[in-house]
C-alpha positions in Angstrom: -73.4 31.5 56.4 -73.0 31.4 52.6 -69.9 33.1 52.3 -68.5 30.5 55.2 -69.5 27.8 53.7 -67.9 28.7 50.6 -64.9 29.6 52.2 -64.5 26.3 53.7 -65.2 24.4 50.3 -62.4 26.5 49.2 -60.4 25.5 52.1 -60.8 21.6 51.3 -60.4 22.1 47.3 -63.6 21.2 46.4 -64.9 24.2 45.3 -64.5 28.1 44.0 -62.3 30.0 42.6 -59.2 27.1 43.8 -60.7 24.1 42.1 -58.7 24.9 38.9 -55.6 24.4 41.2 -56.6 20.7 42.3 -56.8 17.5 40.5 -59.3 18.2 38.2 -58.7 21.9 37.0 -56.7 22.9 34.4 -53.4 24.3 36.1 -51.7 21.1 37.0 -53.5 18.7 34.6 -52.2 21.0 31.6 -48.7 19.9 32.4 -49.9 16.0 31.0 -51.7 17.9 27.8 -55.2 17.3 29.6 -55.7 20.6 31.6 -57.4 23.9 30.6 -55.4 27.2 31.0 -52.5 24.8 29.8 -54.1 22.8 26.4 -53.1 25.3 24.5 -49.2 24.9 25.0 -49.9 20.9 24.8 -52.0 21.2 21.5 -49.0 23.6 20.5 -46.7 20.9 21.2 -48.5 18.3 19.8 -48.7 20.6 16.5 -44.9 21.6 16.6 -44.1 17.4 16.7 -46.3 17.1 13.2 -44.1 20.1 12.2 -41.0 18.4 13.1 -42.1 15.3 11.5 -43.1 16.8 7.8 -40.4 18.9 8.3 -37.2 15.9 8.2 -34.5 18.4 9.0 -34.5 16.2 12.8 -35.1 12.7 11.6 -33.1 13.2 7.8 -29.9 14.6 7.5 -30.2 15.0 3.8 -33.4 16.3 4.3 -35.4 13.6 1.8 -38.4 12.0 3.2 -41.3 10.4 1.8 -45.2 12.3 1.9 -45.9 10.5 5.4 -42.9 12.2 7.1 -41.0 9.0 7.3 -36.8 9.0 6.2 -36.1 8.6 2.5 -34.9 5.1 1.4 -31.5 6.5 0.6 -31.3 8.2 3.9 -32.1 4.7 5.7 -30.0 2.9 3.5 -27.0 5.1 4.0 -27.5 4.8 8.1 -27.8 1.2 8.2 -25.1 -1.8 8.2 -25.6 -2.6 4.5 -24.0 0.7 3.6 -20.7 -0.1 4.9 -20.8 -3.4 3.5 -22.1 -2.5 0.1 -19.3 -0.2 -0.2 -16.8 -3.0 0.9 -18.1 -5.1 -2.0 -17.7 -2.6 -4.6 -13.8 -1.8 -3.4 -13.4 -5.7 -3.2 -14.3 -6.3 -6.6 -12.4 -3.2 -8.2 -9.5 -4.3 -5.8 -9.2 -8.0 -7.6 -10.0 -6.2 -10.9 -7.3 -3.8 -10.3 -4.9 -6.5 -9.3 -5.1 -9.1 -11.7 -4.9 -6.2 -14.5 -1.6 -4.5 -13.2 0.5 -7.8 -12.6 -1.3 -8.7 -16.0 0.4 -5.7 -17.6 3.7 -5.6 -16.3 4.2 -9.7 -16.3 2.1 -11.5 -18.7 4.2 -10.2 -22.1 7.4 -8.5 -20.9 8.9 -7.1 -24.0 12.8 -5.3 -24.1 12.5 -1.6 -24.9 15.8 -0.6 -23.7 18.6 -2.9 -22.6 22.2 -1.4 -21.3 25.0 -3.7 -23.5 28.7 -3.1 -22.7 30.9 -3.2 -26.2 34.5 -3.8 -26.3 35.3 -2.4 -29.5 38.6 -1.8 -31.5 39.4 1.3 -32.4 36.4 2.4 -35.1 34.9 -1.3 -34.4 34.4 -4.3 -36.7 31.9 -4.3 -39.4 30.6 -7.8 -37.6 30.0 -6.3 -34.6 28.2 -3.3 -36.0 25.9 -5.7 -38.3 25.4 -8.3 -35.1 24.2 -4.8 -33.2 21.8 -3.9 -35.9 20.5 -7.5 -36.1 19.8 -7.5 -32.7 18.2 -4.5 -32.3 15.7 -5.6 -35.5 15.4 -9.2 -33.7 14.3 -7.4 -30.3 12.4 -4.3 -31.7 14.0 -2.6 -29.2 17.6 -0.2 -28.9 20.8 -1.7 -27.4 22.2 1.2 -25.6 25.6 1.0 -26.0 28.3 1.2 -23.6 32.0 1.4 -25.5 34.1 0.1 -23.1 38.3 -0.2 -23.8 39.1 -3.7 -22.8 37.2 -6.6 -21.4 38.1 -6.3 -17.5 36.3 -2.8 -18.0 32.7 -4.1 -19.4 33.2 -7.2 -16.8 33.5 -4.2 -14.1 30.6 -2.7 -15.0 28.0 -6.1 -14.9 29.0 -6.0 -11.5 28.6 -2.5 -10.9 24.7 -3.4 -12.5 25.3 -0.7 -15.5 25.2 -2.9 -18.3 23.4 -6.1 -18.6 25.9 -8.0 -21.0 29.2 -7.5 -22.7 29.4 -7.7 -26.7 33.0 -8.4 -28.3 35.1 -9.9 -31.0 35.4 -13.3 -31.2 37.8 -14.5 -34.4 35.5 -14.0 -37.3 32.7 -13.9 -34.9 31.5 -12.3 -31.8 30.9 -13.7 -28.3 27.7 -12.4 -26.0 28.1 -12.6 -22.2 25.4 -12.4 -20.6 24.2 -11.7 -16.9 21.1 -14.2 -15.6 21.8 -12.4 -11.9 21.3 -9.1 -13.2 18.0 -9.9 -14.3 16.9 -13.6 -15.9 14.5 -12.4 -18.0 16.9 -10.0 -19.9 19.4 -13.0 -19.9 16.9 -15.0 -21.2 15.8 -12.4 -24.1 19.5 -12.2 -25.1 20.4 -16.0 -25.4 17.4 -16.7 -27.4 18.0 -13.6 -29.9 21.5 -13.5 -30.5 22.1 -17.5 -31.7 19.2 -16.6 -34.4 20.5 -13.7 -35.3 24.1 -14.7 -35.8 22.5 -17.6 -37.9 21.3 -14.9 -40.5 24.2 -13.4 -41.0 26.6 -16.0 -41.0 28.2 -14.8 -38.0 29.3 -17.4 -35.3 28.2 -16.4 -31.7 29.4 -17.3 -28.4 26.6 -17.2 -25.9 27.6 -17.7 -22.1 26.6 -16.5 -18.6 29.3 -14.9 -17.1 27.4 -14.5 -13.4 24.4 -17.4 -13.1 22.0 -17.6 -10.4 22.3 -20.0 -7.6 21.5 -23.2 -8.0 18.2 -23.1 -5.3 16.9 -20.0 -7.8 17.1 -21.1 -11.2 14.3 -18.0 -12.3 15.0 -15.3 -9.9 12.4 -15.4 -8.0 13.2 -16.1 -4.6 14.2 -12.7 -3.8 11.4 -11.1 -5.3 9.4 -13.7 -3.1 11.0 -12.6 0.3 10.5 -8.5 -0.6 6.9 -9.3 -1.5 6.4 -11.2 2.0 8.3 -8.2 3.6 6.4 -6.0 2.0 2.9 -7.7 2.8 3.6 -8.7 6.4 4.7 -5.5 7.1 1.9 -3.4 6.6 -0.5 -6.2 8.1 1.4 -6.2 11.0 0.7 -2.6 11.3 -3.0 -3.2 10.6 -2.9 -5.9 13.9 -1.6 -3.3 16.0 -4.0 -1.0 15.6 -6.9 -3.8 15.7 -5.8 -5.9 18.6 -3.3 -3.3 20.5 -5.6 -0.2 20.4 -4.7 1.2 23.9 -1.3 1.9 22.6 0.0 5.4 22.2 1.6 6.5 18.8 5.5 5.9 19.9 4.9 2.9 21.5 3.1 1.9 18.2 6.4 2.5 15.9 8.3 0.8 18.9 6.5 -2.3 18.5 6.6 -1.9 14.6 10.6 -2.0 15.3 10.0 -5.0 17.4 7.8 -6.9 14.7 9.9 -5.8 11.8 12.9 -7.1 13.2 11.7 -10.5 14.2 9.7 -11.2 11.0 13.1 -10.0 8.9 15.2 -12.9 10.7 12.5 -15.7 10.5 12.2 -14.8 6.5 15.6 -15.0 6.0 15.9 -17.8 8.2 13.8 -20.3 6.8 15.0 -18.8 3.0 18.4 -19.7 4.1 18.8 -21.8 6.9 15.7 -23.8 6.6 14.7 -24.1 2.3 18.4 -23.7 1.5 16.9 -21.5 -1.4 19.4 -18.8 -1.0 23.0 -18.0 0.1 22.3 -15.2 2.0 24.5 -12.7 3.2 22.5 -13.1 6.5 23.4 -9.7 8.3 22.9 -7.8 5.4 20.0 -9.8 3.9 18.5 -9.8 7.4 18.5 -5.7 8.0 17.2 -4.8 4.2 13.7 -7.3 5.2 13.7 -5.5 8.6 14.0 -1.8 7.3 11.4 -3.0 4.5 9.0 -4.5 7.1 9.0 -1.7 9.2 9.1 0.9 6.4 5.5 -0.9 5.2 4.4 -0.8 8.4 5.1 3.1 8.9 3.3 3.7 4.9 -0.4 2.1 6.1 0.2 4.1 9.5 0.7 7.0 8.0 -2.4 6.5 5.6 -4.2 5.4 8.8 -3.5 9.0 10.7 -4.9 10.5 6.8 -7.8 8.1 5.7 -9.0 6.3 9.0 -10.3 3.5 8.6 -9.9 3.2 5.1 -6.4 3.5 5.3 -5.6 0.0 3.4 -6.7 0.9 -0.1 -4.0 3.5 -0.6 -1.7 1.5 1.2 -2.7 -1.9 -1.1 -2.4 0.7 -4.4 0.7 1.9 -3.6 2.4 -1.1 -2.3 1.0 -4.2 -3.6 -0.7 -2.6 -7.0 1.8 -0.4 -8.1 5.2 -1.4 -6.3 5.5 -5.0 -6.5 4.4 -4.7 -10.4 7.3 -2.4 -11.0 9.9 -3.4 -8.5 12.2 -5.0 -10.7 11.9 -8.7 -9.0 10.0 -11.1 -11.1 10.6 -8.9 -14.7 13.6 -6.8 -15.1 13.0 -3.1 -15.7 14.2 -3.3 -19.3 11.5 -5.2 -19.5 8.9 -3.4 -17.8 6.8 -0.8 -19.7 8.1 2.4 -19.7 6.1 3.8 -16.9 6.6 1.1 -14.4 10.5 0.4 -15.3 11.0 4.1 -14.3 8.8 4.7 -11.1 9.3 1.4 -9.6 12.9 2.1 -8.3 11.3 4.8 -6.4 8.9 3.1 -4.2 9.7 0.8 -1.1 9.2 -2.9 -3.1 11.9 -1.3 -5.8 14.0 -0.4 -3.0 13.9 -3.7 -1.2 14.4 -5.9 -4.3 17.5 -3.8 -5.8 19.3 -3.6 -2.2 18.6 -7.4 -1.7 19.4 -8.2 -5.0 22.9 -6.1 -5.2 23.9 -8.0 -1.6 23.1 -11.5 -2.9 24.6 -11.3 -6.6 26.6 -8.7 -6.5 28.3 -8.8 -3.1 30.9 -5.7 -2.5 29.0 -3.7 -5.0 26.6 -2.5 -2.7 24.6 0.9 -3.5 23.5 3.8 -1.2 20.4 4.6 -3.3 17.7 1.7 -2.9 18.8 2.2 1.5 17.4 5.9 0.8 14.7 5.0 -1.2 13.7 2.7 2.0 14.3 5.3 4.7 13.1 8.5 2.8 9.3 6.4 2.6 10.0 5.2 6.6 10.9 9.0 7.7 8.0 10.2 5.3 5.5 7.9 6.7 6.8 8.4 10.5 6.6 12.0 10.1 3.3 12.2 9.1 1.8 10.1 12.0 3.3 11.5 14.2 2.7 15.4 13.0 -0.9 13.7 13.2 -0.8 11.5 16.5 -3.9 13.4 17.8 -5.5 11.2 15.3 -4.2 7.6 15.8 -6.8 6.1 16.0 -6.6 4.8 20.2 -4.2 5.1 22.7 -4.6 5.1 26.4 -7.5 7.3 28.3 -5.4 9.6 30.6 -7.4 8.7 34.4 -8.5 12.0 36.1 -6.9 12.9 38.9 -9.2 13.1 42.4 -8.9 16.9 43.8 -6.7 16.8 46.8 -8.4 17.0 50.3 
């Protein structure tokens, strides 16, 4: 009667060899660490989470954390919001640092280190002319390159061809300086200030005039840098809206709608430069296609550095077209002007291109060149190519819905 009665505590869990299977043996309460046959693996577990947390290679990715197994501060730091925005701060300040310093440089004392001057010289010249040169060239601290041309119509051909910047010639016993203020104001300006005091030293009566003025609504020369810069500007910030505020859209309906902007914002410049200030005579057409192609061109640059930096895409887009293009671009300081550096790269860069095609179809109108137009659409195919050779990366575009398997 022993052995039943143990067999039927066995039977109800209350006793023998099964009580380690009930609720209070060790089998199933190991599973919540308070069992027996199972403490082991729980005390385990309990040991490899202390492992884990002195350890840091879970909870640290640079592996730093302090003696209580808590994250470093650097690793906390660099994982937290005021990362990002301490690294904004920092490119913010260098940014206006940056900016001030390189329109500082290029405008604040623009000095003449090489200026193209027509000559229309007699056979071996005039020893007036050749000391006017000289003086000149000591007055300016600069070199006159001289372009001997055979008669007047000649030199006056080549202003408007935007080779030379004035014409020297004979003038009785004196000489007479035409100058150009549309080729470039400041150069004009340098010129008609010089020459007067240098004739006056050598006794030499000079003749100063301005053979092709600016219009009367753009006594400086500034308007036209004006519209390339808001071109330039708008253009890329357009680009930057798109991919803020029209995600979902795929990488060529992207450049379709940077066609679409470009286009519009190109007539309502010129329109209100023209129509609306009266600022400028425009050659609306023309005037109107060179702010579209420059629009869209900025917009393609910064999507192009957005496909290739992310998120950071504005800083080289900012260097390259705001620090270091507008600077150099010819439209508020002549390139004769500029230092050396600048007067040569700035041609080559899609501000340069915009002010010298928009310049040459408001002053110089029938002298049109092909090379600023490639400048523009070498930097628009460039920047095109690259996002799209990159698409996969465009940052959004539409989810492609999954198709339900057919019954």
């Amino acid at each position: 009667m022993g052995n039943e009665a143990n067999d039927d505590r066995s039977e109800d869990g209350s006793g023998g060899a099964e009580r380690p299977e009930g609720g209070s043996g060790g089998g199933e309460r190991s599973e919540d660490g308070r069992g027996g046959g199972e403490r082991s693996d729980g005390a385990s577990g309990r040991a490899r989470r202390s492992d884990a947390g002195r350890g840091g290679g879970e909870r640290s990715e640079d592996g730093r954390q302090d003696r209580r197994g808590r994250p470093s501060w650097w690793s906390a730091f660099r994982h937290s919001p005021f990362f990002s925005a301490t690294v904004v701060v920092l490119i913010i300040s260098a940014g206006a640092g940056l900016f001030a310093g390189s329109y500082t440089y290029a405008f604040a004392n623009p000095t003449p280190h090489r200026i193209p001057t027509a000559v229309v010289l007699p056979d071996h010249g005039t020893a007036t002319e050749k000391a006017f040169v000289d003086g000149m060239e000591k007055a300016l601290h600069a070199s006159l390159r001289l372009h001997v041309y055979p008669t007047y119509p000649r030199a006056r051909e080549a202003v408007e061809e935007q080779t030379v910047f004035a014409v020297l010639r004979a003038r009785g016993r004196g000489v007479a300086l035409d100058v150009s203020g549309a080729s470039g104001a400041s150069v004009a300006q340098v010129l008609t200030e010089a020459a007067p005091k240098v004739g006056r030293a050598l006794g030499v009566p000079v003749l100063v005039r301005d053979v092709n003025p600016l219009q009367p609504g753009d006594p400086r020369g500034l308007a036209i840098f004006y519209i390339s810069l808001a071109a330039v500007v708008i253009g890329f910030i357009g680009a930057i809206q798109l991919s803020v505020h029209a995600r979902a859209l795929e990488p060529g309906e992207r450049i379709a709608f940077t066609v679409a902007y470009a286009l519009l914002g190109g007539f309502a410049i010129a329109a209100i430069v023209d129509w609306g200030l009266g600022a400028l005579d425009l050659p609306f057409l023309e005037s109107w296609m060179i702010l579209a192609l420059t629009m869209f061109t900025s917009g393609m640059v910064f999507s192009m550095f957005n496909v290739l930096f992310g998120r950071w895409a504005l800083i080289p887009t900012w260097g390259l077209m705001v620090l270091l293009g507008n600077p150099s671009s010819g439209g508020a300081v002549s390139w004769p002007l500029l230092p050396s550096l600048l007067g040569h790269i700035g041609r080559w860069l899609p501000p340069g291109g915009s002010v010298n095609a928009q310049h040459t179809a408001v002053y110089f109108r029938g002298h049109q060149h092909a090379f600023p137009f490639l400048v523009l659409a070498a930097w628009a195919l460039l920047g095109c190519a690259v996002f799209w050779t990159w698409r996969h990366r465009h940052p959004g575009g539409r989810e492609t819905p999954l198709r339900r398997p057919e019954r």
